[in-house]
N, CA, C and O atoms as CSV, one atom per row, in Angstrom:
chain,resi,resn,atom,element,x,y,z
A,1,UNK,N,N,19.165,0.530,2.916
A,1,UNK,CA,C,18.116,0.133,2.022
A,1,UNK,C,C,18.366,-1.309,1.583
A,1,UNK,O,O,19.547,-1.626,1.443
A,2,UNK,N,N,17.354,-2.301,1.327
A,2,UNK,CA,C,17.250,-3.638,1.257
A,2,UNK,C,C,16.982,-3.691,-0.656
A,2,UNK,O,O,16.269,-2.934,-1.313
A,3,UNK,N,N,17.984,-5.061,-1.244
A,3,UNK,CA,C,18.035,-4.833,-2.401
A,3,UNK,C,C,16.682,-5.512,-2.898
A,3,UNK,O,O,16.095,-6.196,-2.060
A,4,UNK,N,N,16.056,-5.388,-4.316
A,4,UNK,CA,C,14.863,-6.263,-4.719
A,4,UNK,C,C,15.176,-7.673,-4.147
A,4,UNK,O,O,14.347,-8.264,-3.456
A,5,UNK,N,N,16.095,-8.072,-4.375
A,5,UNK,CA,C,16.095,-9.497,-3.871
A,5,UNK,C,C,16.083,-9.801,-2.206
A,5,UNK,O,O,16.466,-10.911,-1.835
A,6,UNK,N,N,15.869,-9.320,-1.724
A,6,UNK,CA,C,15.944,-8.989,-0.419
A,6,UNK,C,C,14.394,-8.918,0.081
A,6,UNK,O,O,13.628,-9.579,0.783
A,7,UNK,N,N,14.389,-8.173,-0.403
A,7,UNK,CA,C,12.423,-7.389,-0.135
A,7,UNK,C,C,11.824,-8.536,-0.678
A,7,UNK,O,O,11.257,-9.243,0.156
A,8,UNK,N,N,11.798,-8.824,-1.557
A,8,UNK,CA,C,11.322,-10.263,-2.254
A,8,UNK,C,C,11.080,-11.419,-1.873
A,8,UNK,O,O,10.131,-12.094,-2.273
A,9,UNK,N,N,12.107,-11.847,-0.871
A,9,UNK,CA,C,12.575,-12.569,0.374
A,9,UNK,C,C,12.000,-12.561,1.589
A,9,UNK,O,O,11.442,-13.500,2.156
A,10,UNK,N,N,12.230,-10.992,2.119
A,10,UNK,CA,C,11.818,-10.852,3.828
A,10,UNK,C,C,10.451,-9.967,3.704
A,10,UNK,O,O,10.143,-9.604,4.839
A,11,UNK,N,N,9.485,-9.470,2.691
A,11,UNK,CA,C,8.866,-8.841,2.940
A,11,UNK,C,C,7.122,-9.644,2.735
A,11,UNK,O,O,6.893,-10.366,1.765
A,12,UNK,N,N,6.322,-9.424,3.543
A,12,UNK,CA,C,4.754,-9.515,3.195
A,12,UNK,C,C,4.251,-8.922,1.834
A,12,UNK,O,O,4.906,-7.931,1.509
A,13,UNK,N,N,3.695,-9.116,1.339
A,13,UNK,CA,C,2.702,-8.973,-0.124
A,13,UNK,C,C,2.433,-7.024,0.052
A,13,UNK,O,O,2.371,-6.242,-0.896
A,14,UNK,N,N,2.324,-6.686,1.453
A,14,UNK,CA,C,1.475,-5.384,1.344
A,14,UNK,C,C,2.556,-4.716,1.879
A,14,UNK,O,O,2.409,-3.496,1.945
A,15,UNK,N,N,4.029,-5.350,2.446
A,15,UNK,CA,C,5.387,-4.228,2.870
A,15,UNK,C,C,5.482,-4.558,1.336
A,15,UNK,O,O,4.758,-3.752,0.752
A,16,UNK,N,N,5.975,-5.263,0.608
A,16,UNK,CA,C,6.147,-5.383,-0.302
A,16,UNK,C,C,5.934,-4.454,-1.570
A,16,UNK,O,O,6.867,-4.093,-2.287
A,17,UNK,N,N,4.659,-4.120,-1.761
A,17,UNK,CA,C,4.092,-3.356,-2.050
A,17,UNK,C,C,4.312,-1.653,-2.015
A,17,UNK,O,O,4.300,-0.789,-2.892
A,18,UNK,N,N,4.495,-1.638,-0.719
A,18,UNK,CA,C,4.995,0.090,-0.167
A,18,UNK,C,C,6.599,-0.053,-0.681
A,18,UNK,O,O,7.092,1.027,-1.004
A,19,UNK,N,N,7.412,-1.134,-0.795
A,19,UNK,CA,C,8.442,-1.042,-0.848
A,19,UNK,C,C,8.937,-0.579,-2.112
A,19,UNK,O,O,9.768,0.299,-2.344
A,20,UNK,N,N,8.011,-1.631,-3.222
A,20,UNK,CA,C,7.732,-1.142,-4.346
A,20,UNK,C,C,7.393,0.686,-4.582
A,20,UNK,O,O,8.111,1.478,-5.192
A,21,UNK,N,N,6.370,0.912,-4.034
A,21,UNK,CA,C,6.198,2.341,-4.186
A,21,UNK,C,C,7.091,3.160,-3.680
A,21,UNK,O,O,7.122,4.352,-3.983
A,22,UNK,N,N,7.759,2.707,-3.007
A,22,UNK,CA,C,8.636,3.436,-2.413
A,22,UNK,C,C,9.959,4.109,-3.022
A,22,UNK,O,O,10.702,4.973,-2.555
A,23,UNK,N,N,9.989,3.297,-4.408
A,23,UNK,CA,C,11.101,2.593,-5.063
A,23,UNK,C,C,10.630,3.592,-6.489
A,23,UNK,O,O,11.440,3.851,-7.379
A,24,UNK,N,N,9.289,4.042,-6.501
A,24,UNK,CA,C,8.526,4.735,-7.263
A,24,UNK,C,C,8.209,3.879,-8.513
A,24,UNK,O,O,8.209,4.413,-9.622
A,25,UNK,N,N,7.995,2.832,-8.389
A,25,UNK,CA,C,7.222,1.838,-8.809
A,25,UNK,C,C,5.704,1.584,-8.275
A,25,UNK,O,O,5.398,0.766,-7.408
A,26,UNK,N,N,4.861,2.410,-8.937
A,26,UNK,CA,C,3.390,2.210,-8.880
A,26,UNK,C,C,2.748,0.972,-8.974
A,26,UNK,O,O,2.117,0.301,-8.157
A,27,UNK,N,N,3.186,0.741,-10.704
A,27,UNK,CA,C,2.353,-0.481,-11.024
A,27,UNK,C,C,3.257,-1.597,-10.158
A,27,UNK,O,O,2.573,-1.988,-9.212
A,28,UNK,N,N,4.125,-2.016,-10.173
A,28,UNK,CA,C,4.610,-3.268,-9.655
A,28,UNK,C,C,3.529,-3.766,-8.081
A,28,UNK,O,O,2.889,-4.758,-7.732
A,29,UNK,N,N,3.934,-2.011,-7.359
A,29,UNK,CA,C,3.251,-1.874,-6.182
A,29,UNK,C,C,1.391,-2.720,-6.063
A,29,UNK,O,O,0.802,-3.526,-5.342
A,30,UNK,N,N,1.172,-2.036,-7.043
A,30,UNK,CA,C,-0.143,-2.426,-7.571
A,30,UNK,C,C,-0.751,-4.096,-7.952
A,30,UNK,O,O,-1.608,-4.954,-7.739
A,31,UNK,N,N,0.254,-3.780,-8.548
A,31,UNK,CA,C,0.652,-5.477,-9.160
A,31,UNK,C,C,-0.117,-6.811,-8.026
A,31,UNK,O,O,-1.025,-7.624,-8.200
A,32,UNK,N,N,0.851,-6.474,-6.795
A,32,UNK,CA,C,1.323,-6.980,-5.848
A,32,UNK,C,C,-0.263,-6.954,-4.722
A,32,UNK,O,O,-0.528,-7.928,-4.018
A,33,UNK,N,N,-0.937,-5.997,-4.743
A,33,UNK,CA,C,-2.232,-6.168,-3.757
A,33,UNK,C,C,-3.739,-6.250,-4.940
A,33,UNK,O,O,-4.840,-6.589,-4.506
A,34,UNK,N,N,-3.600,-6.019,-5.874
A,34,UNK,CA,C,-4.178,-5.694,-6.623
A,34,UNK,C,C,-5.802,-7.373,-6.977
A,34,UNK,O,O,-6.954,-7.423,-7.408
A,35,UNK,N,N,-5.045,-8.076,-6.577
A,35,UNK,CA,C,-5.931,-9.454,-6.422
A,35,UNK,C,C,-6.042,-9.954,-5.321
A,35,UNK,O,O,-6.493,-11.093,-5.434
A,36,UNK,N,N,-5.833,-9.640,-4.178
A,36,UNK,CA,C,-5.869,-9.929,-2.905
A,36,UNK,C,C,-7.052,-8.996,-2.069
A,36,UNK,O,O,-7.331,-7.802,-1.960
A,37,UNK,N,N,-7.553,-10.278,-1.562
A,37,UNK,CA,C,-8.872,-9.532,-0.655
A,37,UNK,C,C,-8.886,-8.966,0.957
A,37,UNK,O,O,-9.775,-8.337,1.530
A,38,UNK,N,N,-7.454,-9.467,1.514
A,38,UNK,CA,C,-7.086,-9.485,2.900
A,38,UNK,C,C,-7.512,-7.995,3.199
A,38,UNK,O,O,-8.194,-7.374,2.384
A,39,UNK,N,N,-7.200,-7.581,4.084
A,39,UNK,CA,C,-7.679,-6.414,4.960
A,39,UNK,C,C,-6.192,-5.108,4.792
A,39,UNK,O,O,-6.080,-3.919,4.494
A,40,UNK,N,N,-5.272,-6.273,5.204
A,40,UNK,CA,C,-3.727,-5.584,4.824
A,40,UNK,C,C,-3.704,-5.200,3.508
A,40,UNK,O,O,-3.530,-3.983,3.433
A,41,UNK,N,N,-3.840,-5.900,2.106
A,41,UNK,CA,C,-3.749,-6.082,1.262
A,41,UNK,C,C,-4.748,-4.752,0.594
A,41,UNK,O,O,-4.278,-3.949,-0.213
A,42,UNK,N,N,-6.139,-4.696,1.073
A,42,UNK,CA,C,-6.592,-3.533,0.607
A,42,UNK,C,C,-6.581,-2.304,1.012
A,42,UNK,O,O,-7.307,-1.410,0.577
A,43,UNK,N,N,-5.224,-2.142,2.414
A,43,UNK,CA,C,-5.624,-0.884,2.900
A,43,UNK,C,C,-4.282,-0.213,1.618
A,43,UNK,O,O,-4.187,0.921,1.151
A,44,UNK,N,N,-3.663,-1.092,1.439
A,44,UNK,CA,C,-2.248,-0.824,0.802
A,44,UNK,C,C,-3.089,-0.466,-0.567
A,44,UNK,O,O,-2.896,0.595,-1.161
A,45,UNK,N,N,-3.891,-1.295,-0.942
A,45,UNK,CA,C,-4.435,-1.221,-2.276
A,45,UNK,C,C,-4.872,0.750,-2.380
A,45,UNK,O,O,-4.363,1.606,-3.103
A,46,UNK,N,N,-6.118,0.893,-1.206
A,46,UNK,CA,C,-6.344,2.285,-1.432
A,46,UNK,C,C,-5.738,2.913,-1.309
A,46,UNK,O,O,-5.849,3.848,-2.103
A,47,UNK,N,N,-4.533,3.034,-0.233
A,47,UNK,CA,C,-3.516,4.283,-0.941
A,47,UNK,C,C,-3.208,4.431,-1.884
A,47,UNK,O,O,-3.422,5.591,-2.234
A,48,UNK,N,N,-2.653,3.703,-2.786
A,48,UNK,CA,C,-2.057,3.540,-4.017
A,48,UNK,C,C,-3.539,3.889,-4.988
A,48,UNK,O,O,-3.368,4.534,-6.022
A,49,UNK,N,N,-4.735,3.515,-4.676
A,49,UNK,CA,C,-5.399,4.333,-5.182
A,49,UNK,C,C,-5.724,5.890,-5.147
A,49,UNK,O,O,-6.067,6.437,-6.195
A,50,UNK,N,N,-5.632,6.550,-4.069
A,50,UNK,CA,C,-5.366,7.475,-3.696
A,50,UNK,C,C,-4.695,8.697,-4.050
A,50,UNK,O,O,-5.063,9.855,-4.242
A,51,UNK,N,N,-3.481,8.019,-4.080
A,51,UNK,CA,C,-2.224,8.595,-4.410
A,51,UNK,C,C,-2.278,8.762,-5.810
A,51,UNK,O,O,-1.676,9.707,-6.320
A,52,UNK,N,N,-3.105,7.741,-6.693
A,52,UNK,CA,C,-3.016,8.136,-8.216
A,52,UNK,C,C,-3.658,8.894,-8.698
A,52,UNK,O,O,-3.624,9.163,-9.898
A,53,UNK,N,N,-4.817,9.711,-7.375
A,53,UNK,CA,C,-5.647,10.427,-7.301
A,53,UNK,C,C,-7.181,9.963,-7.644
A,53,UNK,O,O,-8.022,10.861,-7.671
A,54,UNK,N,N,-7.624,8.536,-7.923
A,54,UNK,CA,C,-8.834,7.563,-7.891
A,54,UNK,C,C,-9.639,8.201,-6.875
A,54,UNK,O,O,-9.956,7.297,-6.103
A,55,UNK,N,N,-10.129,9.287,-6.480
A,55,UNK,CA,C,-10.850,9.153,-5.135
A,55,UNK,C,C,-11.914,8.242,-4.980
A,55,UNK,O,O,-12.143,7.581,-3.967
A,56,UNK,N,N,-12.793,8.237,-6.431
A,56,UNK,CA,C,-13.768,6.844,-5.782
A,56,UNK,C,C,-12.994,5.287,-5.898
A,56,UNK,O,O,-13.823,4.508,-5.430
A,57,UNK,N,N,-11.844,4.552,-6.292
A,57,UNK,CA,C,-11.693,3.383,-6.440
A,57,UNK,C,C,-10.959,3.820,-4.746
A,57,UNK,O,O,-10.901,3.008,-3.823
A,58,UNK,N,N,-10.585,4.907,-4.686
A,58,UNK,CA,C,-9.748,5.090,-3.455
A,58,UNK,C,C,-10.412,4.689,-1.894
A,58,UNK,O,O,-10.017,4.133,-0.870
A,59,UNK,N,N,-11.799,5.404,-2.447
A,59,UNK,CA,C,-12.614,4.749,-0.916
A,59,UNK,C,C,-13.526,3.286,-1.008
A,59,UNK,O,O,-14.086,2.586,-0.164
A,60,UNK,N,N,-13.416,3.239,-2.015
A,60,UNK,CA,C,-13.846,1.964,-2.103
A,60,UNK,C,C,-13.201,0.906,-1.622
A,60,UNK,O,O,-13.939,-0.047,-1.373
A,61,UNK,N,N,-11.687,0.706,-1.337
A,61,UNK,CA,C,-10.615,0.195,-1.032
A,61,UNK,C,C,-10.811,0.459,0.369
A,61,UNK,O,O,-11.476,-0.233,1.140
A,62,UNK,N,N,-10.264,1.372,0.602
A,62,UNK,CA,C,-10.933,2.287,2.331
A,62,UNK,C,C,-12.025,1.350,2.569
A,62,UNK,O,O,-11.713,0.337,3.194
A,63,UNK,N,N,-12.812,1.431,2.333
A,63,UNK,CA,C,-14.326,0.904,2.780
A,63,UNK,C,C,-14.041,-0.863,3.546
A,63,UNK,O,O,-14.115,-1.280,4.702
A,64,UNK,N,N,-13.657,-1.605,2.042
A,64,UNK,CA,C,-13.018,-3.047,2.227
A,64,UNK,C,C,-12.064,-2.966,3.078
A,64,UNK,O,O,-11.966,-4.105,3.534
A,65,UNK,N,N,-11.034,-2.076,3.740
A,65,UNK,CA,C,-10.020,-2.247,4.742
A,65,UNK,C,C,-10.745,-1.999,6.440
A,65,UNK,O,O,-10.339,-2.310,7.560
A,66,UNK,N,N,-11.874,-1.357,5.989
A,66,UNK,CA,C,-12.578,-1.312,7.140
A,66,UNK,C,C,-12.183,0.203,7.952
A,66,UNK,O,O,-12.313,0.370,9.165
A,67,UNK,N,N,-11.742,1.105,7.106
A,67,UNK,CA,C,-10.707,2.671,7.403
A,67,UNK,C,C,-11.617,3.466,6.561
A,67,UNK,O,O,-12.402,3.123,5.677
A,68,UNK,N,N,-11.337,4.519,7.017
A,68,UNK,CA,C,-11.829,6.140,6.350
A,68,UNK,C,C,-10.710,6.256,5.652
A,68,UNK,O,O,-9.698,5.579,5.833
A,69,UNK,N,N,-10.866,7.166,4.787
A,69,UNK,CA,C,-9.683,7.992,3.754
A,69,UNK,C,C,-9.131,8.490,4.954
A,69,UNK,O,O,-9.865,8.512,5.942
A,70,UNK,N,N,-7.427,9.083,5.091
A,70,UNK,CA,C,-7.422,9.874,5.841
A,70,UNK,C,C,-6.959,11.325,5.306
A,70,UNK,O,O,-6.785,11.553,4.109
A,71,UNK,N,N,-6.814,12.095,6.132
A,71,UNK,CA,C,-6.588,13.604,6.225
A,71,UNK,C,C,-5.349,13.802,6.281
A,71,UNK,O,O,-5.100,14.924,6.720
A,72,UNK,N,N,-4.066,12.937,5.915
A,72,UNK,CA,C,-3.345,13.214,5.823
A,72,UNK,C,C,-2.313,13.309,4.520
A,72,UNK,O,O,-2.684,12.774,3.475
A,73,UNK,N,N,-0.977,14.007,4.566
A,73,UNK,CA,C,-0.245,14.185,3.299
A,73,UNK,C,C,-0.095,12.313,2.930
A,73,UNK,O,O,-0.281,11.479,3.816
A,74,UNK,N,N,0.199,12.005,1.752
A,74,UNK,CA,C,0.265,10.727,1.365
A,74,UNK,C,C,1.186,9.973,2.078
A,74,UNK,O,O,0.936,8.875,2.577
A,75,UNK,N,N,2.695,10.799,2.153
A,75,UNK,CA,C,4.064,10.338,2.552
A,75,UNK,C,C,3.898,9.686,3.729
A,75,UNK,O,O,4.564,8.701,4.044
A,76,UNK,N,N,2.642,10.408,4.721
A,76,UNK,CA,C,3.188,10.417,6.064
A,76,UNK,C,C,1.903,8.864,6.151
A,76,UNK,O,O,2.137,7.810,6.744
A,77,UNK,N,N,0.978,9.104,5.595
A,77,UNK,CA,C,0.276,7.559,5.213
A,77,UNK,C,C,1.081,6.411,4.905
A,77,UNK,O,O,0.894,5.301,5.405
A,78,UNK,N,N,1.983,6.692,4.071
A,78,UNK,CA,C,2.844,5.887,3.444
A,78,UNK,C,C,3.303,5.172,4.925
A,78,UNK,O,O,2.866,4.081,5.291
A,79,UNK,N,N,4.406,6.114,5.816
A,79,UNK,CA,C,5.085,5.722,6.752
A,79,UNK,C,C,4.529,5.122,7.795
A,79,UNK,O,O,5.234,4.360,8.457
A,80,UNK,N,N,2.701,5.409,8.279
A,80,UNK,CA,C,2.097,5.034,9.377
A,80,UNK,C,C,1.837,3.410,8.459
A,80,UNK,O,O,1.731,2.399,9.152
A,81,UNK,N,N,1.765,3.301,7.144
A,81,UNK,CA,C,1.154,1.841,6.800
A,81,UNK,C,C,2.814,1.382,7.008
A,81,UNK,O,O,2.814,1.176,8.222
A,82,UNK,N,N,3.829,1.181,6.673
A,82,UNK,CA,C,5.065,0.926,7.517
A,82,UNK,C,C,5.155,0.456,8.087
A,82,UNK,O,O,5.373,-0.755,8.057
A,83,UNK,N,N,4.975,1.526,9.422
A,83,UNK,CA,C,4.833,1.412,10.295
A,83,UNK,C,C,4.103,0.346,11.161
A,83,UNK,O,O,4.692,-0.201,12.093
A,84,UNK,N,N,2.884,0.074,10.862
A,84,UNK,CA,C,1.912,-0.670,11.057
A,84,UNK,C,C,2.215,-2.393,10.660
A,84,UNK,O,O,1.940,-3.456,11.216
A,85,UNK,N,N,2.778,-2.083,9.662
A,85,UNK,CA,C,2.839,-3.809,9.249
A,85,UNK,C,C,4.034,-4.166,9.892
A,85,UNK,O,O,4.010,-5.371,10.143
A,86,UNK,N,N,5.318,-3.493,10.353
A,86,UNK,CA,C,6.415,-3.474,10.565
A,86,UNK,C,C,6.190,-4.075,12.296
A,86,UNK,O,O,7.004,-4.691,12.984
A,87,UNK,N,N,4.562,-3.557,12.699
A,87,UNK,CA,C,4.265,-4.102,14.032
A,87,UNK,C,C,5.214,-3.699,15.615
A,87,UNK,O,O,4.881,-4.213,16.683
């Protein structure tokens, strides 16, 4: 595991973010995509809406990332957005 100062350092705004949540830091997570309009930036945004259980700020986010909600448990969302930025 990579320390805050670390992540802080080597990570994008929206790993950043998951890293934060990851860390079970919501708001920081939040913090962090929460003014950003990018595509990355809001898919990260609607999970975290999601997850706080927002379903409408949740697809609204969805919508702006250009994604459906998905059908899956949060965790495993969590790991495919990861995944994804991790490239």
């Amino acid at each position: 595991m990579i320390s805050k100062d670390e992540a802080q350092q080597k990570l994008t705004p929206p790993l950043l973010a998951l890293w934060h949540d990851g860390q079970g830091n919501w708001n920081a997570a939040h913090d962090l995509v929460d003014s950003s309009t990018t595509v990355d930036a809001c898919w990260v945004h609607a999970y975290l809406h999601r997850k706080e259980g927002d379903q409408w700020n949740a697809k609204y986010w969805y919508n702006r990332a250009g994604r459906s909600i998905p059908n899956t448990p949060l965790e495993e969302e969590w790991e495919q957005l990861v995944l994804h930025f991790l490239g």
